[in-house]
C-alpha positions as YAML, in Angstrom:
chain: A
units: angstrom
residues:
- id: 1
  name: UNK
  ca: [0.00, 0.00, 0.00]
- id: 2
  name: UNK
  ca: [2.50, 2.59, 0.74]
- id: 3
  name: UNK
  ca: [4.58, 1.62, -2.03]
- id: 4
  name: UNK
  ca: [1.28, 2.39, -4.74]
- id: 5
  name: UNK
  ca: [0.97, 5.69, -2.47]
- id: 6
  name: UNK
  ca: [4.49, 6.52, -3.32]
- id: 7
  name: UNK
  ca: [4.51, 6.27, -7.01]
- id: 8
  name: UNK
  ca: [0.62, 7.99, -7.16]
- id: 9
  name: UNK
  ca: [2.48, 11.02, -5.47]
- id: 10
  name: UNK
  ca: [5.77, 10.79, -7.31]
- id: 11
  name: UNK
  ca: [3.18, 10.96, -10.92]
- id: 12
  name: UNK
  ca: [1.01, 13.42, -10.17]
- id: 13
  name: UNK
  ca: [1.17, 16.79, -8.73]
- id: 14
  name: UNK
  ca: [-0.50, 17.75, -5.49]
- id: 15
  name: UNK
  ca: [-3.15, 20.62, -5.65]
- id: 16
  name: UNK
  ca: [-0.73, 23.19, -4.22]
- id: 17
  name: UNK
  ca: [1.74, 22.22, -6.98]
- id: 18
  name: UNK
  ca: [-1.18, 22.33, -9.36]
- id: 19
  name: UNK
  ca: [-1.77, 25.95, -8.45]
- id: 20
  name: UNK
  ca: [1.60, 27.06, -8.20]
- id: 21
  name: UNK
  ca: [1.98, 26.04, -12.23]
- id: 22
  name: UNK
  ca: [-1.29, 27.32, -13.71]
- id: 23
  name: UNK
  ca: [-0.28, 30.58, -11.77]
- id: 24
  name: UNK
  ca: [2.70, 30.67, -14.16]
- id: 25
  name: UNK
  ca: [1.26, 30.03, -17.34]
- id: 26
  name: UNK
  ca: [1.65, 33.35, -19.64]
- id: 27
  name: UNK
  ca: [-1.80, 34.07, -20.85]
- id: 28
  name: UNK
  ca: [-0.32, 37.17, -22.98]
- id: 29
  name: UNK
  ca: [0.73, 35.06, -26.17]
- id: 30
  name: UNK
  ca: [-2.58, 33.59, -27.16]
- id: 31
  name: UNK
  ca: [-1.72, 32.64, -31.67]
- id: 32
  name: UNK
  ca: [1.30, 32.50, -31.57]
- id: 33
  name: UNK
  ca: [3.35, 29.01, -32.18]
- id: 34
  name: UNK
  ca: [2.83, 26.74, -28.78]
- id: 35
  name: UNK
  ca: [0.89, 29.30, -26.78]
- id: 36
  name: UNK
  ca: [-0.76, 27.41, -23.32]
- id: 37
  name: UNK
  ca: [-3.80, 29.26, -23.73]
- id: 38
  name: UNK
  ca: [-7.03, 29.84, -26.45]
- id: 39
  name: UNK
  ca: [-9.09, 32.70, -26.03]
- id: 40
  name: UNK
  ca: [-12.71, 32.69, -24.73]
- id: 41
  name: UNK
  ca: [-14.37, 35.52, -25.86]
- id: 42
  name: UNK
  ca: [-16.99, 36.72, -23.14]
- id: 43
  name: UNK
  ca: [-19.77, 39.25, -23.65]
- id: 44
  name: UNK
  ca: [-21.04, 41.84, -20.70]
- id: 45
  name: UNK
  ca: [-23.76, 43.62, -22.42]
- id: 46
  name: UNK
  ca: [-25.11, 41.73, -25.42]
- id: 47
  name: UNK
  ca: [-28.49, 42.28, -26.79]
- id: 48
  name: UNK
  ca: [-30.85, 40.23, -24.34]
- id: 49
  name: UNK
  ca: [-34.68, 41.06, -25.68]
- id: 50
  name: UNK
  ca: [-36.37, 38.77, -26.62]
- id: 51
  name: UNK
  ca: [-34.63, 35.64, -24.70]
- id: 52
  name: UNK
  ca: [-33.73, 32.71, -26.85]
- id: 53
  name: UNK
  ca: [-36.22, 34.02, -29.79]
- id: 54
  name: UNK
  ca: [-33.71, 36.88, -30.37]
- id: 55
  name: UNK
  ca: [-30.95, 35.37, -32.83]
- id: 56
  name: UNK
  ca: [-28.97, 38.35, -31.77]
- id: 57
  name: UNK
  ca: [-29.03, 37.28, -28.02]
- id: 58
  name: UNK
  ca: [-25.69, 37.17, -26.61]
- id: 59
  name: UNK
  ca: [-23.49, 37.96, -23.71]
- id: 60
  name: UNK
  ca: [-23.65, 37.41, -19.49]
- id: 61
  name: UNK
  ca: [-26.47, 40.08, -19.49]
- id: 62
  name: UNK
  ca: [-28.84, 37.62, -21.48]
- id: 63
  name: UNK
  ca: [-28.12, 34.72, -19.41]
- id: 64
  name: UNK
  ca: [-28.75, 36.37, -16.22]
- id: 65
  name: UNK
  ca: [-31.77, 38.08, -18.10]
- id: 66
  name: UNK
  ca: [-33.24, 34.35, -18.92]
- id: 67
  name: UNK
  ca: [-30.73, 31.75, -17.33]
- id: 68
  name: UNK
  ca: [-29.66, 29.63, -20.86]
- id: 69
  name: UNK
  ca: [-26.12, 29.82, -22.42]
- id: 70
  name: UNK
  ca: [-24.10, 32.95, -22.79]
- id: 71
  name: UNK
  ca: [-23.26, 32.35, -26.22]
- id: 72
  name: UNK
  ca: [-19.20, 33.05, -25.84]
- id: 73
  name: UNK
  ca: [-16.72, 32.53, -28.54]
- id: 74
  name: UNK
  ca: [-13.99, 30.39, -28.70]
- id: 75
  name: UNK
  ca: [-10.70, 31.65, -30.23]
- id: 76
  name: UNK
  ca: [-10.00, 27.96, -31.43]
- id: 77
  name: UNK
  ca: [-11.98, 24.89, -31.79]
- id: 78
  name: UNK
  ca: [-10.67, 21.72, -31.20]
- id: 79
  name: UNK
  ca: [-9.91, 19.24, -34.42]
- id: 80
  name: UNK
  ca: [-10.21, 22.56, -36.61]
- id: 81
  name: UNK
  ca: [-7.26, 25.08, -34.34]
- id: 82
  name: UNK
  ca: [-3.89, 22.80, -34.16]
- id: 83
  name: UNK
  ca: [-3.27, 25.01, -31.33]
- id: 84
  name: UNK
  ca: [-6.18, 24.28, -29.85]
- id: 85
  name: UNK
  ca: [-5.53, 24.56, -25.35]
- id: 86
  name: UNK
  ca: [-8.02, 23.64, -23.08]
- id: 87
  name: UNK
  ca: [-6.70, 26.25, -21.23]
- id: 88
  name: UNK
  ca: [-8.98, 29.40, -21.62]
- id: 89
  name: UNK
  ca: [-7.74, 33.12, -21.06]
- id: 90
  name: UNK
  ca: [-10.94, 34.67, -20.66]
- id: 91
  name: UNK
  ca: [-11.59, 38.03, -22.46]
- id: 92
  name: UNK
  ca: [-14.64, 40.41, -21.49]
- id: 93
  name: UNK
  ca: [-16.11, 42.70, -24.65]
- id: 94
  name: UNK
  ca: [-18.80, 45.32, -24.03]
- id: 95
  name: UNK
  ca: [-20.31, 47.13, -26.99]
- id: 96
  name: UNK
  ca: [-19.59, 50.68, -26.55]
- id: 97
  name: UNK
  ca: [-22.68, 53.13, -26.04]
- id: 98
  name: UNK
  ca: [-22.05, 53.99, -29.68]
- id: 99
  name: UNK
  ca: [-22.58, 51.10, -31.18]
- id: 100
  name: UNK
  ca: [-25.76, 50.10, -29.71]
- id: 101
  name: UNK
  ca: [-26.90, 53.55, -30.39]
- id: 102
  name: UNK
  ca: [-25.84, 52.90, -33.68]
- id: 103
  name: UNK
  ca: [-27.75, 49.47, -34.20]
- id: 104
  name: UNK
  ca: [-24.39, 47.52, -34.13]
- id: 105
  name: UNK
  ca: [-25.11, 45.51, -31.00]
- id: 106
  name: UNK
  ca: [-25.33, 41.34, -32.17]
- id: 107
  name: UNK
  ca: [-24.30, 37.93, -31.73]
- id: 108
  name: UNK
  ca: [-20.69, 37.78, -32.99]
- id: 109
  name: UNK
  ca: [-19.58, 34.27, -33.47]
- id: 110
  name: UNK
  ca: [-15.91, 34.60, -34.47]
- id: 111
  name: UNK
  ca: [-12.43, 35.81, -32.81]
- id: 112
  name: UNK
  ca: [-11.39, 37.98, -35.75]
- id: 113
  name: UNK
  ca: [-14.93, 39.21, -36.33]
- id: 114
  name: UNK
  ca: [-14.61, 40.34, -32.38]
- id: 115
  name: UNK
  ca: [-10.74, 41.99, -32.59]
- id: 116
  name: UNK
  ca: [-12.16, 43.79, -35.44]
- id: 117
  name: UNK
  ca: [-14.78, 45.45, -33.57]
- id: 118
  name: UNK
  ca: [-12.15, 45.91, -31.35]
- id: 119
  name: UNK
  ca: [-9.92, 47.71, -33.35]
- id: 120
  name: UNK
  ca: [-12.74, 49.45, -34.63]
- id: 121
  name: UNK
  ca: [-14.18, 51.32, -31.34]
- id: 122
  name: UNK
  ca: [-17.66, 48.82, -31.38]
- id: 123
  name: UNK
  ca: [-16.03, 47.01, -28.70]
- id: 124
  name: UNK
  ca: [-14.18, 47.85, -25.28]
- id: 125
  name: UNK
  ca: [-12.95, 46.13, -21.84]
- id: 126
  name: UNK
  ca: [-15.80, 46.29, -19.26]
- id: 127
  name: UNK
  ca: [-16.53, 48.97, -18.26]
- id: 128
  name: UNK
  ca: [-15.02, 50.91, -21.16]
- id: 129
  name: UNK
  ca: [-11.83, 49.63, -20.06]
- id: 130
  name: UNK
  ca: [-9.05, 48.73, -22.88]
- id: 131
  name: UNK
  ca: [-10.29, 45.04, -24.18]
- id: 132
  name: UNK
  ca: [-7.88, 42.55, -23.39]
- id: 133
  name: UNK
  ca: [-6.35, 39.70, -20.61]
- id: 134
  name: UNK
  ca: [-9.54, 39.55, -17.84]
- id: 135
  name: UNK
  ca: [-7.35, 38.20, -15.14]
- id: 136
  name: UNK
  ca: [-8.53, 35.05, -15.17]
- id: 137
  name: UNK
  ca: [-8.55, 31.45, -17.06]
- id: 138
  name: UNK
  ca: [-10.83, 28.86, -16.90]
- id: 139
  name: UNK
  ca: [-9.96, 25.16, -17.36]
- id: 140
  name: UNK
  ca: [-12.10, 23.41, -19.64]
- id: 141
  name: UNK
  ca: [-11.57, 20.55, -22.36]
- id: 142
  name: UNK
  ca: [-13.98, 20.65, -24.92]
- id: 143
  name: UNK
  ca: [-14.93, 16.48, -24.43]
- id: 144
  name: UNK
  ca: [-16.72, 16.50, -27.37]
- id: 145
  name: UNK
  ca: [-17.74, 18.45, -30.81]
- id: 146
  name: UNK
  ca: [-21.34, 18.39, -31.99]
- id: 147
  name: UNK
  ca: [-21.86, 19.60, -35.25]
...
C-alpha cells in the first residue's frame, strides 16, 4: 500500500503544486506558435430582448436576463485550431454606447470578427476599459464536438 501511495504522489502533482503552475502560465501570447492558452471571448452587455427568440441574443447580461447559455466565442476549436488549449484566457467585450446607439449591438460568433470590432471602437474592456487579458482562465476541455 505505501509503495502504490508513493509512485501515485511521485506521478502526479499535489493541488498546491497544481496551483503554483497554472499561476505561471503566460496568458499574454494567445496565436502565436505553442501558446498554453485559447481565447474565450466573453460578452457583458449583449443584446438580451427577446430571450432565446432573439438570434442576436448574446453575452452574461442575457443569461442572467433568462438563465440559458451565454453564447461566448472560442478563439480555437478543437480538431479545426492545431493550437487548440483547453486552457482558456478569458476576455470580457462590451459594446460601446455607440454602437448600440448605432444598431451595431449582435451575436458575434468569431475571434477575428470580435478583434475587429475591437480595433474598430464597437467594442471595449468592461466597463469601457481597454479590451484585453480579464485576469482570469478557466480550465475546460472541450470532451466533445457536436456539429
Amino acid at each position: 500500500m505505501r509503495e502504490a501511495q508513493r509512485m501515485l504522489s511521485e506521478t502526479f502533482l499535489s493541488v498546491k503544486e497544481i496551483r503554483a503552475k497554472l499561476g505561471n502560465i503566460d496568458r499574454s501570447h494567445d496565436d502565436s506558435f505553442a501558446s498554453p492558452v485559447e481565447r474565450i471571448f466573453i460578452g457583458t452587455n449583449g443584446a438580451e430582448e427577446g430571450g432565446c427568440n432573439n438570434p442576436q441574443r448574446q453575452g452574461l447580461s442575457a443569461d442572467l436576463a433568462d438563465g440559458f447559455r451565454p453564447n461566448n466565442v472560442l478563439g480555437g476549436i478543437p480538431t479545426i485550431a492545431l493550437d487548440y488549449s483547453p486552457n482558456w484566457d478569458a476576455q470580457l467585450f462590451e459594446w460601446t454606447p455607440s454602437a448600440i446607439q448605432q444598431g451595431f449591438r449582435g451575436q458575434v460568433r468569431e475571434e477575428f470578427q470580435i478583434l475587429n470590432f475591437v480595433r474598430d471602437g464597437l467594442l471595449t474592456g468592461p466597463g469601457g476599459a481597454a479590451f484585453g487579458i480579464s485576469g482570469f482562465s478557466i480550465n475546460c476541455p472541450i470532451a466533445q464536438r457536436l456539429d
